[in-house]
N, C-alpha and C positions, 0 to 999 in steps of 0.2 A: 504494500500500500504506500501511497505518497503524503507527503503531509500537506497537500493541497486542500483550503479550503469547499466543502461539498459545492457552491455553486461553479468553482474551480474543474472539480471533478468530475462534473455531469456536459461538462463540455470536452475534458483532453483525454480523462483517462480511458485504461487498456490499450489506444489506439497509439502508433508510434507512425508519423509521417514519414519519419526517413527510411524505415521498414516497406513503405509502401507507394514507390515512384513517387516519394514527393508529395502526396496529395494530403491537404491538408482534410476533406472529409472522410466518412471511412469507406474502402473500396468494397465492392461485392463481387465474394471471390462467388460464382456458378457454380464453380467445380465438382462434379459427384467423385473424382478422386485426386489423387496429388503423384505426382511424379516422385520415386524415390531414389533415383540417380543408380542407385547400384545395390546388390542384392544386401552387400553387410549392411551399408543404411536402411533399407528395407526392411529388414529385420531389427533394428534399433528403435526406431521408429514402433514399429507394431510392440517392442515389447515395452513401450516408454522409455526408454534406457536413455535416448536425444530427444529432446524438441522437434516435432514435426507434425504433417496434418496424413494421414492414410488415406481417409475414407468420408463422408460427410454425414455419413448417419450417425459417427461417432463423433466428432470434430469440424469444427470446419471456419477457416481465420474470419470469415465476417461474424459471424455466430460468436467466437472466442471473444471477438472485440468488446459484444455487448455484455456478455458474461463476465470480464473482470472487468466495466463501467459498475455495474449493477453490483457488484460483489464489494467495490470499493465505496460507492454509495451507504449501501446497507450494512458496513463496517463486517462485511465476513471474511472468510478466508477464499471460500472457492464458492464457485456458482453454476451450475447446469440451467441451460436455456434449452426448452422444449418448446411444441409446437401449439400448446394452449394451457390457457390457466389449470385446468380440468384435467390436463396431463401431468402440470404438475404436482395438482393436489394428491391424485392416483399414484403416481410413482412415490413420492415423499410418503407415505402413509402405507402401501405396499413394503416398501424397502423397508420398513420400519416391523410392519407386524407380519410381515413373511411366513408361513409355515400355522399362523391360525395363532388368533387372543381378540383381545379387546380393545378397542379404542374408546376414552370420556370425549362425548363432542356438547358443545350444547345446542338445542332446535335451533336454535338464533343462527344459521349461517346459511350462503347461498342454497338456493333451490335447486342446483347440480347437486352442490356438496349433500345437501341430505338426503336428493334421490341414491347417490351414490353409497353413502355409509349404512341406510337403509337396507338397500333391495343389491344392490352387484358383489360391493365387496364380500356379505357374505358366504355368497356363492363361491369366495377362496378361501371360507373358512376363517373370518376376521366380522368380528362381529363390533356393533358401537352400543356403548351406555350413554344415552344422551338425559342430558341434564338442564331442568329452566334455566339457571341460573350458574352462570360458568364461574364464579365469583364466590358461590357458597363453598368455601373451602373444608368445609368441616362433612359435608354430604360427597363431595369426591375425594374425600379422603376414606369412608369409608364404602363406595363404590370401589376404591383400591383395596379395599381390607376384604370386602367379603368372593372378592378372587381369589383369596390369598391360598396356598396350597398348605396349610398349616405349617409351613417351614420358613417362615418371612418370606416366600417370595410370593406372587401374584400374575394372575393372566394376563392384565394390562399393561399392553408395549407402547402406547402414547397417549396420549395428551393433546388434543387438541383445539384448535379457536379462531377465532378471528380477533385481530384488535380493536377494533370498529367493524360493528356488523352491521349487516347488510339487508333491510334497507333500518333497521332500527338503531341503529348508530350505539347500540351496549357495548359501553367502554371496557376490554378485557383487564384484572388487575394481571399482567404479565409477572410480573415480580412475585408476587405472590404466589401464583401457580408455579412459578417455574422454582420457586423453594420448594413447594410440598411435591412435586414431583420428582424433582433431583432428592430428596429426599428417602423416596421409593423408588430409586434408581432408574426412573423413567424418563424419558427426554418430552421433551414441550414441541411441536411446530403449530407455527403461527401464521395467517395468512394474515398480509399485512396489504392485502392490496387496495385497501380505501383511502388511507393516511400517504402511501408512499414513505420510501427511505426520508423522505425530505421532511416529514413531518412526526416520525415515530420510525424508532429500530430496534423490534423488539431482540436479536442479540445483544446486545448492549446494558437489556433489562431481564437477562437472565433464558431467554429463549433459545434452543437449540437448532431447529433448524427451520426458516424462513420461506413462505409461499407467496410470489403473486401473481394477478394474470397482468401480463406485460400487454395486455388490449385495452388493459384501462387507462386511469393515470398515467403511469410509468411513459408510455408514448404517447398517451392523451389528446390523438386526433381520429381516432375509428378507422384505421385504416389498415390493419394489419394485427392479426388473431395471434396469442405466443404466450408462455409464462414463464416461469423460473424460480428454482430450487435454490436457497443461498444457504450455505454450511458453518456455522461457526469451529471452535476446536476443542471444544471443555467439555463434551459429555465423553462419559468411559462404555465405547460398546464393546467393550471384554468383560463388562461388568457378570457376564454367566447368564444373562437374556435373553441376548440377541445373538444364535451359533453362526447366523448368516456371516456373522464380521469376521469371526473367529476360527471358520471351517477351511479346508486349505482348499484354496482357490485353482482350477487347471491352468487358465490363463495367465494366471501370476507367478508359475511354477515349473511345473513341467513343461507347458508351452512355449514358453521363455527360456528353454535350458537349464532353470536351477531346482532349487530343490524344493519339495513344495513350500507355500505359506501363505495364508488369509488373507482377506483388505486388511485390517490390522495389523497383522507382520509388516504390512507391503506399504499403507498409509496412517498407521498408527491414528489419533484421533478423528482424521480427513476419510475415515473407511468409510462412513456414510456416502458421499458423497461421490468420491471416487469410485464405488460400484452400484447408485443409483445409474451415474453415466455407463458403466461397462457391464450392466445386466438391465436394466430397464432401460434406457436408451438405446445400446445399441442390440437389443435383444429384441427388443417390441419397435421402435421405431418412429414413434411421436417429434419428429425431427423439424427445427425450426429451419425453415429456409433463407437460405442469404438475404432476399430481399428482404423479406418480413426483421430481418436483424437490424437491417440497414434503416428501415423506418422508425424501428422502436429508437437505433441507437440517435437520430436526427430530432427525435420526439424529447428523448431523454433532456436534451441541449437545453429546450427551455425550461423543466422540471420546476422548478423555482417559482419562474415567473408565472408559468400557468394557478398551480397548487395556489400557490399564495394569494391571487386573485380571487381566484373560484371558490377559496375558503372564507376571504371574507364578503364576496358577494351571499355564499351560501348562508351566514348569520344575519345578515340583512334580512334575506328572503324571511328564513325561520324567523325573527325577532319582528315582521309583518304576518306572517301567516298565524302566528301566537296571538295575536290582535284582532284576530277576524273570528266575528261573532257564529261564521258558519263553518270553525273549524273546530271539531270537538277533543285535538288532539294533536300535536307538535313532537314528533320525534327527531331530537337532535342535543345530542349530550354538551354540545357546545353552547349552550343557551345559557346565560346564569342563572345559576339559583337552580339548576337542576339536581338530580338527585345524584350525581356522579362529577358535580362539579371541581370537588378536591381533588378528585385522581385526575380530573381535565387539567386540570391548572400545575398539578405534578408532573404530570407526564405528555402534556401535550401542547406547551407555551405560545405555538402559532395557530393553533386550531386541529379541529380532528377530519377534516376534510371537507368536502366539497356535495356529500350524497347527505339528504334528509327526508323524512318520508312524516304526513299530515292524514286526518281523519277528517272526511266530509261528513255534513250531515246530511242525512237520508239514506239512502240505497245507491246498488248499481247504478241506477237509472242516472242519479245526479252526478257520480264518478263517472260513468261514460259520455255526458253531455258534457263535464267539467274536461276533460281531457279533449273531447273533440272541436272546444271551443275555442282551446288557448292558441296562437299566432304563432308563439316566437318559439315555445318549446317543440320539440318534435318526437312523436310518440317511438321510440325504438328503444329494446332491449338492450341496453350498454351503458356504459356511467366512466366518469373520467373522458368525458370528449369535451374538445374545444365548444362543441354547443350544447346549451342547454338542453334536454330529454327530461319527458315525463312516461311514467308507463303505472299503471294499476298490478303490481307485485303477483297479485291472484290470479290472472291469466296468464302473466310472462314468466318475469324471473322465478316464480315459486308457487308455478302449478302443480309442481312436486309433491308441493305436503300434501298431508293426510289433513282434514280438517280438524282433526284434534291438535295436530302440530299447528296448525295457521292458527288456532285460540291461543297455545301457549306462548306465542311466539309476537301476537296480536298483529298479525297481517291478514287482513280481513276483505269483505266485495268493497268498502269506504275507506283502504288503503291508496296513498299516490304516492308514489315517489318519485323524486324531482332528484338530478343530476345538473348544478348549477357548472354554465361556462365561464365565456369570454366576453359574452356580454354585460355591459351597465347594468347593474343591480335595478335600475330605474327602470328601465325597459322592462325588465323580467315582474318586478312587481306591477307594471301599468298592465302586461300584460293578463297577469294571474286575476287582474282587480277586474279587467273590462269582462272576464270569464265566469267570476262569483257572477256581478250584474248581471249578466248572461243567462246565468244554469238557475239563480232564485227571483229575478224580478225586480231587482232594484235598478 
């Protein structure tokens, strides 16, 4: 890492011009493989032994670029860039509970994430305990006790959350959890993709290993699908958990001409990460393409200046939408005086981002008339874009839940959620305002 200031960072790092003809943006290597000049390189090469690129489903230098920008960002060590958020949530959570256990989630998180921990993963034998309240630490801690195999140890291989969820803005305490979890020698991952590195890192506050979808924020113009996996170096996966770290690996052994040994022998605390890339990437295949690297990493450039706006337009909005008589309900932990205010003001000193979601009064009826009435926002499924988006959570983003999940979770038919841009906050409320008039009669 460099000790360049973060808005320093999200414009030079990973990228070396003089590495790359000169060009001061980053180049897009196409390449589906790489030239290895001669057979000994060749073989150095594929066993890591030199610096090189083989193949692109495994590697690939535009791809690489955005991966250590992203890793230097989010203050970690390494970083895998796959080809959607959803890839990364899958592989990071696989890689984790491999072989069958349990994950703590709580309902509160994307409506992929809970169809997924739901209904597929346990079809590989990984099951989730999910929880209202990711924060009650004294209820997951004995969710970790009553796995326990009578021997101090336990079924549950993660932990996991959002830092800001989605679309209810429930601020995770990361520090907290990631004590009671390190604790029960579990590791923490955290999707972090609301706030961005720019506004919240949860490595830094005790989190192990880091998710986001790089289609949000991160490149923050809708134009290119991708996510990414960031690793820190402090959890012990020898701890006797996890055999996947510890087992002797072919590829790292006998494949390689030496003698056997694990991602651990081979990447000591980096095993995570290092065989997410060389069993789930390059095994399954969810592979970012050069282009889509090259957009995120040109999205990254502004990171700052986007984030920064869009978060304080986004308390505007909410500090007006909290004021209107037809709104029976404001979700945005950034609000003062809310019930999570202290931990906002501890852990999140620029804001908690840019997404906030609101309760209409009445029915569907007046949610679909209130959505199809507004100008400036544009109804589409995504958050983190240069423009404002509205979408009703129940049809789109978290058709998924069960409707007993959509009560606990309170995303309901008189849920919206609003994704604030680029636009003047003025605009956005003159909008919102001629819509109420609109949808009740005034």
């Amino acid at each position: 890492m460099s000790d360049h200031q973060f808005d320093t960072a999200q414009v030079h790092a990973g990228f070396d011009p003089a590495a790359n003809a000169d060009s001061v943006t980053p180049v897009i290597y196409s390449n589906a493989a790489f030239w290895l000049e001669n057979s000994q390189r060749g073989h150095d090469v594929a066993n890591g032994d030199v610096p090189g690129f083989l193949y692109s489903r495994v590697s690939n230098p535009t791809v690489s670029f955005l991966e250590k920008r992203i890793a230097e960002l989010d203050g970690a060590k390494e970083a895998v860039a796959v080809a959607s958020g959803m890839a990364a949530i899958t592989y990071a959570l696989l890689n984790t509970a491999e072989g069958g256990g349990r994950i703590i989630a709580p309902y509160d998180v994307y409506g992929g994430t809970f169809d997924s921990l739901r209904t597929l993963l346990p079809q590989f034998g990984v099951t989730t305990s999910f929880v209202e309240n990711i924060n009650d630490l004294d209820h997951i801690e004995s969710l970790i006790e009553q796995g326990s195999d009578g021997e101090g140890g336990t079924d549950v291989k993660v932990i996991f959350a959002e830092s800001v969820s989605n679309p209810t803005t429930v601020v995770t305490d990361v520090e907290a959890l990631a004590e009671l979890a390190h604790r029960h020698g579990i590791p923490l991952v955290i999707d972090n993709t609301l706030p961005t590195p720019y506004l919240y890192r949860p490595l830094e506050h005790g989190a192990d290993i880091v998710v986001y979808s790089t289609t949000k924020a991160l490149s923050g113009h809708g134009n290119a699908i991708g996510g990414v996996v960031t690793s820190g170096d402090s959890f012990d996966w020898a701890n006797g958990r996890y055999p996947q770290f510890t087992a002797p690996e072919y590829i790292l052994g006998e494949a390689a001409g030496r003698e056997p040994r694990s991602f651990v022998e081979a990447a000591g605390p980096l095993a995570f990460i290092r065989r997410l890339r060389l069993k789930y990437l390059r095994l399954t295949g969810a592979v970012l393409g050069p282009f889509e690297a090259y957009l995120q990493l040109i999205g990254l450039e502004t990171l700052t200046e986007r984030v920064s706006k869009e978060t304080a337009s986004a308390g505007k909005v909410a500090a007006y939408l909290a004021g209107q008589r037809h709104v029976t309900a404001v979700n945005y932990a950034g609000l003062p005086g809310g019930a999570q205010s202290e931990l906002v003001a501890t852990n999140y000193p620029n804001g908690i981002g840019s997404v906030l979601s609101f309760e209409l009064e009445g029915g569907p009826e007046q949610t679909a008339a209130f959505i199809n009435q507004v100008k400036l926002f544009r109804y589409l499924a995504n958050i983190g874009d240069a423009r404002s988006l509205i979408v009703d959570p129940v049809n789109t983003t978290h058709r998924e839940f069960t409707k007993e999940a959509r009560a606990i979770v309170g995303v309901g038919p008189t849920t919206i959620r609003l994704s604030i841009g680029l636009e003047n906050p003025d605009d956005l409320i003159a909008d919102l305002s001629q819509a109420f008039d609109a949808v009740y009669g005034e």
